[in-house]
Each structure stands twice: as C-alpha cells, then as structure tokens.
C-alpha positions as CSV (number, residue, x, y, z in Angstrom):
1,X,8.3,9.4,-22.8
2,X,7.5,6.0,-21.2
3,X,6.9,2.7,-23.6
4,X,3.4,2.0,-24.0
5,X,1.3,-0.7,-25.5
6,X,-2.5,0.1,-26.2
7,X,-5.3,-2.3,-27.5
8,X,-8.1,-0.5,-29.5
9,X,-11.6,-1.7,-28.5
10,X,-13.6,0.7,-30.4
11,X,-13.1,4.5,-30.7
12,X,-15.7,5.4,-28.3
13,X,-14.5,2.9,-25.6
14,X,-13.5,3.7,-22.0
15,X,-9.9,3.6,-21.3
16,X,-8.5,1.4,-18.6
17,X,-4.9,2.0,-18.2
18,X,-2.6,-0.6,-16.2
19,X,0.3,0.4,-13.7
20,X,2.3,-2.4,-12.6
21,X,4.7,-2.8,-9.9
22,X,8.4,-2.4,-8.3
23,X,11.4,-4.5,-10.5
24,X,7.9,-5.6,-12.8
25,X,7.0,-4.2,-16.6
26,X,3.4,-4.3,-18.3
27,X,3.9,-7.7,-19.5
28,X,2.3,-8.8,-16.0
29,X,-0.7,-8.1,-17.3
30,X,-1.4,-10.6,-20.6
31,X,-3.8,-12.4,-18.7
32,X,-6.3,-9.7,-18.2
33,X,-5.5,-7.6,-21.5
34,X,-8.1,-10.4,-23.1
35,X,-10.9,-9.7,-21.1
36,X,-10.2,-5.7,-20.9
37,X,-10.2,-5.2,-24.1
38,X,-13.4,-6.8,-25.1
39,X,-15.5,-3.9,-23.8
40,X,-12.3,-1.2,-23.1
41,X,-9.4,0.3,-24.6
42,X,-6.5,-0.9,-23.1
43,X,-3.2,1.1,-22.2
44,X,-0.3,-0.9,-20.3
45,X,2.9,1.7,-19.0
46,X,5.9,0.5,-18.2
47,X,7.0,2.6,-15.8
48,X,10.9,4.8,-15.8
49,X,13.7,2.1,-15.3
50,X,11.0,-0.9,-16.1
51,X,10.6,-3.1,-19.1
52,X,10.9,-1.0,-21.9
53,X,11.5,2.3,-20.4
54,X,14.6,1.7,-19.3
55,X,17.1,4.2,-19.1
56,X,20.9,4.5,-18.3
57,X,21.1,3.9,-14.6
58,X,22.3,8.2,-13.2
59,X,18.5,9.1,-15.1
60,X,17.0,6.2,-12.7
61,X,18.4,8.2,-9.5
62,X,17.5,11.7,-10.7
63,X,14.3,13.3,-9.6
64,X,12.5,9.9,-8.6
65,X,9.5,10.4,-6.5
66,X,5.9,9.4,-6.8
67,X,4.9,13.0,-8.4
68,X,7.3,12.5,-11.1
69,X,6.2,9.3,-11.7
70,X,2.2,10.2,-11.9
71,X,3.6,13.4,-14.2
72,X,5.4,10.8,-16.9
73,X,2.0,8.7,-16.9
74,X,-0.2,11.8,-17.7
75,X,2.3,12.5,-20.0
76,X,1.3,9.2,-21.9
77,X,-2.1,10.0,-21.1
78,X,-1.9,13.2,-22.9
79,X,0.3,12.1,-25.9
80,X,-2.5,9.7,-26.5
81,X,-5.5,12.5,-25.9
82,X,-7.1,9.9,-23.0
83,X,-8.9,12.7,-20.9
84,X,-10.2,10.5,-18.5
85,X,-8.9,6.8,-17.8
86,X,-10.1,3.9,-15.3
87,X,-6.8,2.6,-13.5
88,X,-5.4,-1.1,-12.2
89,X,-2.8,-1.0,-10.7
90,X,-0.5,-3.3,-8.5
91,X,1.7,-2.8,-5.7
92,X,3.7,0.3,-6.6
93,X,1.4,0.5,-9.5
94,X,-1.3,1.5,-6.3
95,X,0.8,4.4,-5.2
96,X,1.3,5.6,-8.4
97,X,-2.5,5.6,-9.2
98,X,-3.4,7.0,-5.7
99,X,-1.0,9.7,-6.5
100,X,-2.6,10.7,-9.7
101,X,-6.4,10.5,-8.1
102,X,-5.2,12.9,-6.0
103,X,-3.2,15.6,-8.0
104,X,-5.7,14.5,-11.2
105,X,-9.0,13.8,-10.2
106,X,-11.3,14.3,-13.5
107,X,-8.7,12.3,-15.1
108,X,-9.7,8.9,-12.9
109,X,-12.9,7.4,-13.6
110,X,-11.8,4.6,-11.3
111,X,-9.6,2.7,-9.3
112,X,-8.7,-1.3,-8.8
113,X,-5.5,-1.0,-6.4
114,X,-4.0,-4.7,-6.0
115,X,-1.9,-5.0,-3.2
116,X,-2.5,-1.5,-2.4
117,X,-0.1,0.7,-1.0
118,X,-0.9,3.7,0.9
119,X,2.2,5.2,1.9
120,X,5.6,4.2,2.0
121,X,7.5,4.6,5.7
122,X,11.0,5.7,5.4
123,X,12.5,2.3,5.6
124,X,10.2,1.6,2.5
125,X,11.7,4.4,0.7
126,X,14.7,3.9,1.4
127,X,14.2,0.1,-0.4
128,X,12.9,1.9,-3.4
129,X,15.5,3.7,-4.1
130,X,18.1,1.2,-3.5
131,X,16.0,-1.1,-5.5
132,X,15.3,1.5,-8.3
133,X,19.0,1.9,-8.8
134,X,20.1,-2.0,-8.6
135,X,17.4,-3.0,-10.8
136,X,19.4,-2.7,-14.0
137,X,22.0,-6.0,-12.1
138,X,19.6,-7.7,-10.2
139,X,17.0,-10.4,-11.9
140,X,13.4,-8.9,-11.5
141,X,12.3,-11.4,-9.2
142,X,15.3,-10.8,-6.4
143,X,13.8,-7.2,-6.2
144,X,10.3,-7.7,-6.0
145,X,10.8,-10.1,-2.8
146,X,13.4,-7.2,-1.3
147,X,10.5,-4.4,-1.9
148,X,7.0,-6.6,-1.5
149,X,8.3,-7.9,2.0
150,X,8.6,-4.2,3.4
151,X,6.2,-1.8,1.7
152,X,3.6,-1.3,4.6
C-alpha cells in the first residue's frame, strides 16, 4: 500500500486528500496542512516510487499507468474507510485526480487541480516513464524541470 500521513480534525470532518506531483512526495504540502486541517481531515499520498513509497526500481516500470495509480489511491481511501474525499492535487497529482473523478465519481466531493493536466501526448508519456524509472538516481528537482517543461 502507499505511505500516508493523515491529520484528524474531528471525526465527523470532511476529508480532503492531497496528490502531489511527478519526482515530488506529500511533504509539498506542509504549508497548507495548517489551514486544511482546521476545519478538515487531512490525508497526504505519496504516490508509487515517491517519498515514502518507494519501491525497488523493476516494481516502478511494472503496470504503471494512471488507472493503476488512481486504483492504489482508493486503496488508501478504503483502508482508511474515507467514502467520499475532496481532492488537491498538483501537476501529475491533476491527472491522477481527474482519473479517479472519472472511474470514482461518489467518491469526489471536489476538485482543486493545480497546474492541471488534462492529458498527456505521447512525447509526455514517454517523459514519464523515463522519469518514473530514473527517479530513484536523479535529485528530485532535475526531474520535475525534465517532466513540468513538457506535460501539455
């Protein structure tokens, strides 16, 4: 399953969970996680080769699309019993919680899509993958300039 952090509001609070983007990890997000979780629970993912879900780098190239992706999310979703969540998300994060609003619509109460991606062309694909299998030797930072400069 993917790491996860989660910051209790109250029981009965909303959810807002927090996707971020290519070669990031859900430590992007400290500056808002004050504010969220004032009035909402909080749930940060680090998503399958990011931050703390990172995995030995043949499980990074094996069955990585955007479905798969959106399926480990729910997964978190439903390890936690969140029904119905609102979602940020950043970048990749965007596709990823486009995906899901799609294939999971009564799970989405709402979505904030920073940076948003709609689609990814085939030359934009082809730089996910490559960066999704070099992120485990390349700093962060080199691979979110290779990815953010040709995602549209």
């Amino acid at each position: 399953m993917l790491h996860y952090t989660k910051h209790i509001c109250r029981e009965d609070a909303q959810w807002v969970t927090f996707i971020h983007g290519a070669g990031g990890s859900s430590s992007i997000w400290f500056k808002q996680i004050r504010a969220f979780q004032k009035h909402f629970n909080v749930l940060l993912v680090d998503l399958r080769g990011h931050g703390k879900s990172k995995k030995p780098i043949y499980e990074k190239l094996k069955q990585y699309s955007f479905d798969v992706i959106g399926d480990e999310v729910i997964d978190v979703l439903d390890h936690l019993n969140i029904k119905k969540t609102h979602f940020v998300g950043i970048s990749l994060g965007t596709i990823i919680t486009r995906e899901l609003s799609e294939r999971y619509p009564k799970r989405v109460s709402s979505m904030i899509m920073g940076g948003a991606v709609m689609k990814l062309n085939f030359r934009g694909q082809l730089l996910m993958r490559v960066g999704s299998a070099l992120k485990s030797v390349l700093p962060p930072t080199s691979l979110q300039i290779l990815l953010t400069d040709h995602y549209a």
